[in-house]
C-alpha positions as CSV (number, residue, x, y, z in Angstrom):
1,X,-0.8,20.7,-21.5
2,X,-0.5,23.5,-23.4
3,X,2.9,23.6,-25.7
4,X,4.5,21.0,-23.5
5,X,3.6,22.5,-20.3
6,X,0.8,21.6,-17.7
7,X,-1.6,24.1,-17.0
8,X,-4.2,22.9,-14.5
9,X,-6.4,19.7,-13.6
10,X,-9.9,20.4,-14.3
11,X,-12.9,18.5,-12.5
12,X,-15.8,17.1,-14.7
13,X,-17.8,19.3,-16.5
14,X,-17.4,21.6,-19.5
15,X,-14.6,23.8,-20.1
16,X,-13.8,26.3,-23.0
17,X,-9.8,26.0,-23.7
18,X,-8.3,28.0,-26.6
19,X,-6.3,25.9,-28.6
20,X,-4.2,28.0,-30.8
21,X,-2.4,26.0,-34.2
22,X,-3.4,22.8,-31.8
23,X,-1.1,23.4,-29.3
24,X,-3.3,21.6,-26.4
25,X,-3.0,18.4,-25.4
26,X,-5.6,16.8,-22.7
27,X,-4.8,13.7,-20.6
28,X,-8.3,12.3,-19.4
29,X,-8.5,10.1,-16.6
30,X,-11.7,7.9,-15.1
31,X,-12.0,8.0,-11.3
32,X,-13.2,4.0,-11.2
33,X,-9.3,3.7,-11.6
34,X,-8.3,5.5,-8.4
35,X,-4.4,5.3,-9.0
36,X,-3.4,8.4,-10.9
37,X,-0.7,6.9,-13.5
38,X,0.7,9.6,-16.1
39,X,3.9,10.0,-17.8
40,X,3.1,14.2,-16.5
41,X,3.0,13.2,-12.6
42,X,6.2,14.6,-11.8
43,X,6.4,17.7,-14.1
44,X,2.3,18.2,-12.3
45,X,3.7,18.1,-8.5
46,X,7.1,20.0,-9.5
47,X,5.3,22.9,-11.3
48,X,2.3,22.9,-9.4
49,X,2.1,21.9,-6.3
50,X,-0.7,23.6,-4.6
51,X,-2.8,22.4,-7.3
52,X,-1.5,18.8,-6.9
53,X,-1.9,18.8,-3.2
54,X,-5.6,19.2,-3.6
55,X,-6.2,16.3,-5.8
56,X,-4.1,13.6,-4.9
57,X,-3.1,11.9,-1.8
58,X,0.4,9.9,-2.0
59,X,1.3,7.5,0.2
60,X,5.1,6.7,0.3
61,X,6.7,4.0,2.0
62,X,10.1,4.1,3.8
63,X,12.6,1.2,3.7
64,X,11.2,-0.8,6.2
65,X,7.7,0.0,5.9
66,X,4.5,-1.2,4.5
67,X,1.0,0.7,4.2
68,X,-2.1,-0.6,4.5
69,X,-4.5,2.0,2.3
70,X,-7.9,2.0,2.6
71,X,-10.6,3.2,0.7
72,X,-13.8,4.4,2.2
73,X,-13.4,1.8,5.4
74,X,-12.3,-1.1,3.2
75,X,-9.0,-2.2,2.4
76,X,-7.8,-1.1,-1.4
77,X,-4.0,-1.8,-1.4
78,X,-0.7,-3.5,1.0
79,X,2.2,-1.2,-0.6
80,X,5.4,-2.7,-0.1
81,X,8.9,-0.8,1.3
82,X,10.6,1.9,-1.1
83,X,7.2,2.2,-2.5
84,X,5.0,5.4,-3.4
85,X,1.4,5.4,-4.6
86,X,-0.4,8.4,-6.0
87,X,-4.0,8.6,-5.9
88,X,-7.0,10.7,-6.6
89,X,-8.0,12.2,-3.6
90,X,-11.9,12.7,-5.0
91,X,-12.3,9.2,-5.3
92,X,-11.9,8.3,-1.1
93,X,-11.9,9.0,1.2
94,X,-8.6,7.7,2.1
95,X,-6.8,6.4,5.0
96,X,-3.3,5.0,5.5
97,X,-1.9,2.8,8.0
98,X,2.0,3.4,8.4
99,X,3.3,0.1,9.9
100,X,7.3,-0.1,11.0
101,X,8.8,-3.9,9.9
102,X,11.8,-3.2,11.5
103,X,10.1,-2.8,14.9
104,X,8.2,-6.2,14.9
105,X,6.9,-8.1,11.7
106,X,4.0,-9.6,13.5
107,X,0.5,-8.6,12.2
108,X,-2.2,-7.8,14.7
109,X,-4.8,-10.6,14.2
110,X,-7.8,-8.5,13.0
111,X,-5.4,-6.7,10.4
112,X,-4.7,-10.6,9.2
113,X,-8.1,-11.1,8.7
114,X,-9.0,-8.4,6.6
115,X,-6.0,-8.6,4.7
116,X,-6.7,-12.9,4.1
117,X,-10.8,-11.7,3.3
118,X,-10.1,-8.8,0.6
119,X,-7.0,-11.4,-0.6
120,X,-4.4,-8.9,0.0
121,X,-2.3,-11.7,1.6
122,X,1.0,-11.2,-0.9
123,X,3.1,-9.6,2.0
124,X,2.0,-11.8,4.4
125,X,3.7,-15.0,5.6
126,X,1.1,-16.9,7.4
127,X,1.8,-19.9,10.0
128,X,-0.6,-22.0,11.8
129,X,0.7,-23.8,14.9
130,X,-1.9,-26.4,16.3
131,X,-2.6,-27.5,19.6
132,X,0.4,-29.6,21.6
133,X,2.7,-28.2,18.8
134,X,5.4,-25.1,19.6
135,X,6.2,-23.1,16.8
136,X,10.0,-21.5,17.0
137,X,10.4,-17.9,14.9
138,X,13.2,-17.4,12.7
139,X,13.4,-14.0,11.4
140,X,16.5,-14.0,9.1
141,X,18.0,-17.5,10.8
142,X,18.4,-16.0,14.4
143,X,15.4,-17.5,16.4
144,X,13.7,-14.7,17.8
145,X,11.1,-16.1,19.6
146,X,8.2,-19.0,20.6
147,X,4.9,-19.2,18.8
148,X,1.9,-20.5,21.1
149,X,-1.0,-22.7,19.4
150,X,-3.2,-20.0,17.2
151,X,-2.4,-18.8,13.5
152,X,0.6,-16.5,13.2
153,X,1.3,-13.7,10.6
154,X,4.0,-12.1,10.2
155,X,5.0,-8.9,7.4
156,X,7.3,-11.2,4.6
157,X,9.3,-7.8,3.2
158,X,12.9,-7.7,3.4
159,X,13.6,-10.6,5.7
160,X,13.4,-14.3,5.9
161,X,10.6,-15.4,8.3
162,X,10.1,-19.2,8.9
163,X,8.4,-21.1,11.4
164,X,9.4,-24.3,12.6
165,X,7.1,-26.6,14.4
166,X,8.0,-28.4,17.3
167,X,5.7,-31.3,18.8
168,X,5.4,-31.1,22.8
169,X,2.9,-33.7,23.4
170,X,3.9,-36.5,25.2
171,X,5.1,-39.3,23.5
């Protein structure tokens, strides 16, 4: 910043920067934090966005989405709906996974694994239904469907998902 007012992001290395009556003011951030935090973030994309497009990648969420970011092929973040992220673009690469709730909440098996092994699991409602058991879906108290045996995850954002078990063996 120079007298209140951002003037570019420089990359590692040494720079020469006048700093008349002290005037200029640098905001330093480490790149082991990939999140880009700063009280400038908005005044940086409003007053330069070319510059701002280069470095960072956002990921936004709409209202009934969620985003699974990963970082270099493994998973770094589950961002919730109404939700934006802004991170260094250097330190990917990055890629996003857009996923719609209001289509279907049900998460594609190999997605729940990942998400249950890096322990990303606080959107997730997990349900196991066993063998001679039936589970019944309840997405916001209207059943919506039947579970078969097999664990069950389903995207817990905005709505009330419950599963309840019903025994078919017979008695």
């Amino acid at each position: 910043l120079y007298k209140g007012e951002i003037q570019a992001v420089l990359m590692p290395g040494e720079h020469w920067l006048a700093n008349r009556r002290g005037n200029l003011e640098i905001s330093r951030h480490d790149l082991k934090n990939p999140e880009f935090v700063s009280a400038y973030e908005k005044a940086l994309f409003d007053k330069l966005p070319d510059v701002a497009a280069r470095h960072f990648t956002v990921v936004r969420t709409g209202r009934m989405e969620v985003a699974v970011v990963e970082r270099d092929g493994a998973l770094h973040s589950v961002l919730s709906p109404d939700r934006k992220l802004v991170l260094w673009a250097d330190a990917g690469p990055w890629k996003v996974t857009t996923v719609d709730t209001a289509a279907d909440l049900a998460i594609d098996p190999a997605l729940m694994r990942r998400l249950g092994q890096a322990r990303k699991t606080e959107h997730m409602f997990l349900h196991p239904v066993v063998d001679g058991q039936v589970g019944l879906l309840f997405v916001d108290g209207v059943l919506v469907r039947t579970l078969e045996a097999g664990v069950h995850a389903f995207w817990n954002v905005g709505r009330t998902v419950q599963v309840k078990v019903v025994d078919i063996k017979r008695q």
